[in-house]
N, C-alpha and C positions, 0 to 999 in steps of 0.2 A: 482935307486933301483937295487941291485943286486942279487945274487940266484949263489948259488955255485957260484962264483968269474964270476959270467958271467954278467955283463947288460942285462936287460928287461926292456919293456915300464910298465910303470904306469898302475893302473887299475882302474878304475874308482870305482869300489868298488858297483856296479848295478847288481842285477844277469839278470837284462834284456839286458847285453850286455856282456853276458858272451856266445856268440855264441858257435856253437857245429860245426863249421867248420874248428877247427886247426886240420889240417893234412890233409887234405881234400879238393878239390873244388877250392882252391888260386890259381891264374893263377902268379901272383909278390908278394913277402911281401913287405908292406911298408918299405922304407929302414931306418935303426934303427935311422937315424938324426929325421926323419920326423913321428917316430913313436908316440910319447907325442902328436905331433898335431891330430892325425888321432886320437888318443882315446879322444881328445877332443871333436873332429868332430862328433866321432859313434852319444852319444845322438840325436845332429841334424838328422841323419841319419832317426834312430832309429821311433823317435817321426813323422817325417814329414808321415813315411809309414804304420804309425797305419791306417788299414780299418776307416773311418768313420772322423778322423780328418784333415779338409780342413786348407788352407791359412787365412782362418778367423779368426779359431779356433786355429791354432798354435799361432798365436797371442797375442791371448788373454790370452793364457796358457803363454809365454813368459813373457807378461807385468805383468800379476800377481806374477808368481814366479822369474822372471828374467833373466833364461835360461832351456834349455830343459830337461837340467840333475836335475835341482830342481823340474821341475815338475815330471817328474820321477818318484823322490822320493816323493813326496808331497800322504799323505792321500787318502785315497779315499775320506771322506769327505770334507776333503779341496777343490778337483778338481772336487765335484757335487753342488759346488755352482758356478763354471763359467759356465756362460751362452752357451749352446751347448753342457755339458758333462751329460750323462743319466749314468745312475748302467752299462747297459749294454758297453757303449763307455769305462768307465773307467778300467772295466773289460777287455776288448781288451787291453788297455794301459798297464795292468798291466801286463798281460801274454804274450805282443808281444816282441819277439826275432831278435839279430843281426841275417841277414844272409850276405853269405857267398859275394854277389856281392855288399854289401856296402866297404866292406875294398877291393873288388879287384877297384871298382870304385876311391876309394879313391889314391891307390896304383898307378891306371892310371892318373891321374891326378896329382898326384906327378913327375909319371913319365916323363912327358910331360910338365911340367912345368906353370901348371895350379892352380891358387889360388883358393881356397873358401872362397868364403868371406861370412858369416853369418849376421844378421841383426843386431847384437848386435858389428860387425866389425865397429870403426872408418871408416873402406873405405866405407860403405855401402853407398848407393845414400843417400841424406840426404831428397830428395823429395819423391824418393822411400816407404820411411820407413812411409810417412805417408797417404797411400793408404789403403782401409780397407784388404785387400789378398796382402802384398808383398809376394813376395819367400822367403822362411825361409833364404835361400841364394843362393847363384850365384858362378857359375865358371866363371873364369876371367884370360884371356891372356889379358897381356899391364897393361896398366895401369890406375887404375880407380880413380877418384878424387869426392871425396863426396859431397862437395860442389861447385861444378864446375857450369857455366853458364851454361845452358841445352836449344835447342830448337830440336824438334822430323821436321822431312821433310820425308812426306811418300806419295807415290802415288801407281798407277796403275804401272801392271808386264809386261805389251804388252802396252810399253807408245807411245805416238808421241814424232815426231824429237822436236815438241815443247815443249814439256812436260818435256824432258829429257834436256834443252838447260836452259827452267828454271827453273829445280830442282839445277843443276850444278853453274849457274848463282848465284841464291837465298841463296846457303848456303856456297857458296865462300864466297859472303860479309856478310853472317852472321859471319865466321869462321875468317872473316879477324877483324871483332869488338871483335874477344877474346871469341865467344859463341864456344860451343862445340855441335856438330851436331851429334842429336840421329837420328837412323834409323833402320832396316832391313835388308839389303842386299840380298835383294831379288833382281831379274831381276828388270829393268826397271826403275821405278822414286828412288826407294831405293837408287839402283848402285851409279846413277847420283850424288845423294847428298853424299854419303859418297866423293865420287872423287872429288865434287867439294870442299869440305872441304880439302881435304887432294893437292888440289891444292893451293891454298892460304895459304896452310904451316900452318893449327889450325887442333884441333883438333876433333876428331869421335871415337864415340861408335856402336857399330855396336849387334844388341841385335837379337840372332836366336832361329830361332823356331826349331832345334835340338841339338846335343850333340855338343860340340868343337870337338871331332873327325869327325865328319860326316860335311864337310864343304859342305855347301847348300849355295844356285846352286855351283858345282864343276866348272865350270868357273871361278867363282870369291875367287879361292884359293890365289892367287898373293895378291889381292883387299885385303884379310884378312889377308894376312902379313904386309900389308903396315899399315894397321889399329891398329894392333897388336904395330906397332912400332911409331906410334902417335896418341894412343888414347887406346883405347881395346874392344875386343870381347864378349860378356860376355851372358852368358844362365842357365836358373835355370834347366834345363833338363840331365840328367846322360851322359855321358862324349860317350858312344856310343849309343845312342837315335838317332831315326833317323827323315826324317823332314816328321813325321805324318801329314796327314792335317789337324788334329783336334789340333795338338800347334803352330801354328799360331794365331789362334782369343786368345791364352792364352797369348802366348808373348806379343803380342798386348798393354797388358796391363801396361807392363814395358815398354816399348817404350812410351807413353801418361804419364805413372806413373814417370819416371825418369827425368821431362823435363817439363819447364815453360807453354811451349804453343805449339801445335801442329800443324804443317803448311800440308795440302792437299795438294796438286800441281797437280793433275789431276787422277782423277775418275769418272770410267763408275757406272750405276744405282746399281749394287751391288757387287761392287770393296770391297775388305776387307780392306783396307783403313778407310772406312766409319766407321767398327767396330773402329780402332784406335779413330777416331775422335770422336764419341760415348761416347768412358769409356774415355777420356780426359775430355770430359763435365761432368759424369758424378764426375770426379776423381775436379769437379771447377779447371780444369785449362782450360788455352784460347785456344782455336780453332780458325784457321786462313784459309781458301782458296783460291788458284789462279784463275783467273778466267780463260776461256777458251773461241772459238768460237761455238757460241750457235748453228752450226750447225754441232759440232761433240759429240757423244754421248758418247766419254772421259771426256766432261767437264756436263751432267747431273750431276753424284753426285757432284763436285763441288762448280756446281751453286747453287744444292737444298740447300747443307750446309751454302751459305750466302743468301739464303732467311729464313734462320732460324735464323740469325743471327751472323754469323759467320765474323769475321773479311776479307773483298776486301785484298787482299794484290799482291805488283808490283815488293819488295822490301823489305830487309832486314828493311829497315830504320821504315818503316810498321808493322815488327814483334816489333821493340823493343821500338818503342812508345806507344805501346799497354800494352806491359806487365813491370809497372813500379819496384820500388824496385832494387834489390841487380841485376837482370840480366841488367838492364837498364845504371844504374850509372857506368861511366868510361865507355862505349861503345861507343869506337869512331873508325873509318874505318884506315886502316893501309896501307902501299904502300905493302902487300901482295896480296890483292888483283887485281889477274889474269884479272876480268873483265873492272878494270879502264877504263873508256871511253878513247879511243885517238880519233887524229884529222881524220875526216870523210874523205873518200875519195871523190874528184869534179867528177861529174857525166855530162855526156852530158844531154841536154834538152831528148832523145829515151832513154838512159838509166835510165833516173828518171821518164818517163812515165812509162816503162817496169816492173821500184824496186816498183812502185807502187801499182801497179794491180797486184801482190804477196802478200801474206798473209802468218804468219808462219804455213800454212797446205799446205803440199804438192797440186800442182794442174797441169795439164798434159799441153804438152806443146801444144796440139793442141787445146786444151778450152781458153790457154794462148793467141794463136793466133787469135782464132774467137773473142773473147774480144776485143782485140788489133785491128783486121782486118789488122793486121800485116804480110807479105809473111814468110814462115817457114823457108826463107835460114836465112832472117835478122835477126827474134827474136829469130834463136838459135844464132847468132854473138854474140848478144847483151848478150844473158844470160851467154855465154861464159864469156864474159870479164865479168859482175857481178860475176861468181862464182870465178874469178883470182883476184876479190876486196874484196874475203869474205863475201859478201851482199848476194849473191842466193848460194841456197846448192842443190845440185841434187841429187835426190834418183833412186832408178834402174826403168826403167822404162819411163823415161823422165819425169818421176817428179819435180817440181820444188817451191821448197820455198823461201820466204825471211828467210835470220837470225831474229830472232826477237828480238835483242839488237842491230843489224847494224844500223849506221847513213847513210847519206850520205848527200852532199849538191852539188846543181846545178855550172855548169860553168855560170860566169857572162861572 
């Protein structure tokens, strides 16, 4: 479309996105390649920030008319027969206005090279979309695949060396069978699983509970580039949002909702975690937990969640016998995966009593030796050469664990 010999974007033709903010207020304009998009986008916009209409209710407004710009337009009486719309809701719908930081939000995210994907996007998660609240849509660095094999691995943010040994472990060889590992990236069991997916060379979605500008935890800025370039990033939250503690339990939701079955790997009594595992039940997809030692109170929620029924799980092999269909068929283990067993190191008769009497929780090394009745010079020798085999890991303190995927076997 042109206007005195100049190029302009398209208009939608809605006087509810006829914002009152040009000349004013704009921090970027969208640049004129990416301008047709952005006035596609507005409606989404528009619709999602009316007072009163939730993730439910965009929906259903969606499914009925087909996209946001037709409900829009759509009647007032048309849109007081979907279930959730009153005189007073459609009233708001009708008189509510572009403002000024959707098109700058948009503008940022062009600028930055950030997609949105809508739910009416072919890339949409294809599990996603049939949650009763997805996100109308998502921003998305990398690359997102709709119908891709999905399994969620989330735990506790203040995890144990165990805990984080097999989140890493668990979705290595999930990643190395072709699944694609949803998470969090949060500190602690999150981290684990993204890394250990993107060691195995497969791939990670990493789903946050703030805007893509605001990388949460700023440690793991590196973690989200690497993600970004084998797998993608992806948040329904405005592009600088920041990580409120109330979107968390929301994200959550996408994390269970984008994903076959949802594995716990370690949670205290009221880990947020548990919320994920939760709305996965309720979302009927599978729930799965690791189990733990009944004497650390990382492994309570855990445990509660498979006395409720939740699937024991040791093992990728565990996740994918469980959840049959399109994630199951053709899932076969790949020479990618990092954890492949090798041949165990030969242990002396002292060093295999020693790899014994360790457990994957840390335990000090003078409890180690009253156990033992062992003199202190010998069993720090001895743990010495286990941690030089890999088999015992020291933490500060004189802590000491077994690995807990180490073999080992005895001298004949």
């Amino acid at each position: 479309m042109t206007e005195n010999g100049r190029k302009i974007a398209p208009r939608t033709g809605l006087h509810h996105l006829e914002d009152d903010d040009r000349g004013r207020g704009s921090t970027k304009p969208v640049p004129i390649e990416d301008a047709g998009e952005a006035e596609a986008l507005l409606p989404w916009f528009l619709l999602k920030t009316v007072p009163g209409i939730g993730n439910h209710l965009f929906k259903r407004l969606v499914d009925r008319f087909g996209s946001p710009e037709r409900a829009l337009q759509a009647t007032e009486q048309d849109l007081q027969v979907i279930e959730g719309m009153n005189r007073p809701l459609v009233r708001r719908m009708k008189t509510h206005r572009a403002q000024p930081s959707m098109r700058q939000d948009m503008a940022l995210a062009a600028q930055k090279g950030v997609r949105i994907v809508t739910m009416t996007d072919p890339d949409y998660p294809a599990l996603l979309l049939q949650i009763p609240d997805p996100p109308p849509f998502l921003y998305v660095r990398g690359t997102l695949e709709s119908q891709c094999k999905t399994v969620a691995v989330v735990g506790s943010r203040i995890a144990t060396r165990y805990g984080l040994s097999m989140a890493t472990r668990l979705s290595a060889e999930l990643a190395a069978c072709g699944v694609t590992v949803v998470s969090g990236m949060a500190r602690g069991i999150d981290t684990a699983a993204h890394e250990g997916a993107l060691q195995s060379g497969g791939r990670t979605v990493a789903v946050l509970g703030s805007g893509l500008e605001n990388v949460y935890p700023a440690e793991n800025r590196k973690l989200f580039q690497s993600i970004i370039r084998n797998g993608a990033v992806v948040s329904e939250f405005p592009m600088l949002a920041k990580p409120e503690p109330h979107n968390f339990p929301i994200r959550n939701r996408i994390i269970s909702g984008m994903s076959y079955g949802t594995v716990i790997v370690e949670a205290s009594k009221n880990s947020g975690s548990l919320i994920t595992a939760r709305l996965a039940a309720e979302q009927n997809r599978d729930v799965f937990a690791v189990p733990g030692s009944v004497q650390s109170f990382k492994s309570i929620g855990t445990h509660t969640l498979i006395k409720q029924g939740a699937k024991l799980v040791e093992n990728a092999q565990d996740v994918l016998e469980e959840i049959a269909g399109p994630l199951y068929e053709g899932a076969r283990p790949t020479d990618r995966n990092p954890f492949t067993k090798k041949e165990p190191p030969a242990l002396s008769t002292e060093e295999a009593v020693v790899c014994g009497a360790l457990e994957p929780y840390p335990v000090h090394i003078d409890d180690l030796g009253r156990k033992l009745s062992m003199a202190p010079g010998k069993l720090a020798s001895i743990l010495l050469r286990l941690e030089l085999n890999g088999i015992v890991e020291q933490s500060p303190g004189n802590f000491f664990a077994r690995v807990d995927d180490a073999s080992f076997r005895r001298h004949h």
